[in-house]
N, C-alpha and C positions, 0 to 999 in steps of 0.2 A: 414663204410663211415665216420666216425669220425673224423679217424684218418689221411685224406687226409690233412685236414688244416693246422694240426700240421706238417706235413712233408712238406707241402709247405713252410710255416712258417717258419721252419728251415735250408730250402735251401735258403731262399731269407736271412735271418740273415749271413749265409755263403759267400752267394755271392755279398752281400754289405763288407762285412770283406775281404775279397779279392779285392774286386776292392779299398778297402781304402788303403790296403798293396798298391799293384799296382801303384797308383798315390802317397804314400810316399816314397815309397823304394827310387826310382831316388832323390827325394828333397833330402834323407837323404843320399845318397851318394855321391851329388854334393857336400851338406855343407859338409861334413866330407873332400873333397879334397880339397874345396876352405881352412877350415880350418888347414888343414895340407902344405899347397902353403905358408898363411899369419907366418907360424911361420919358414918357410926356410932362410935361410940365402941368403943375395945377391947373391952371387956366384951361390947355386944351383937352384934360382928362373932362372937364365940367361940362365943355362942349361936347364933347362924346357922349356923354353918357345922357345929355340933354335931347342931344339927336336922335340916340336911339330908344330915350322914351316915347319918342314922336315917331317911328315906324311902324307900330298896330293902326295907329289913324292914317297913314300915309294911302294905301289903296285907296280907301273909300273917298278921300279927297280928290286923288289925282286921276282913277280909273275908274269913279260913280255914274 
């Protein structure tokens, strides 16, 4: 009966290390796109941002 603690123990160290992934992952891959947007050149920011005015109408065109 020891050895119950220690395994609980090591489930809750797990499952706090996951849920800390979980809420960083997305931070870290918003900055890495907003950082890769900030160093584009005029032209392809314009394109970007033209594309992804055009993804609310993308479904209904592509999957109607």
């Amino acid at each position: 009966m020891a050895r119950i603690p220690i395994i609980v123990e090591e489930e809750n160290a797990r499952g706090k290390l996951r849920g800390l992934l979980k809420r960083l992952l997305p931070l870290g891959v918003a900055v890495a796109i907003a950082l890769q947007f900030a160093r584009m050149d005029e032209s392809r920011k314009r394109f970007v941002l033209h594309l992804l005015k055009q993804v609310p109408y993308l479904p209904g065109r592509y999957f109607a």
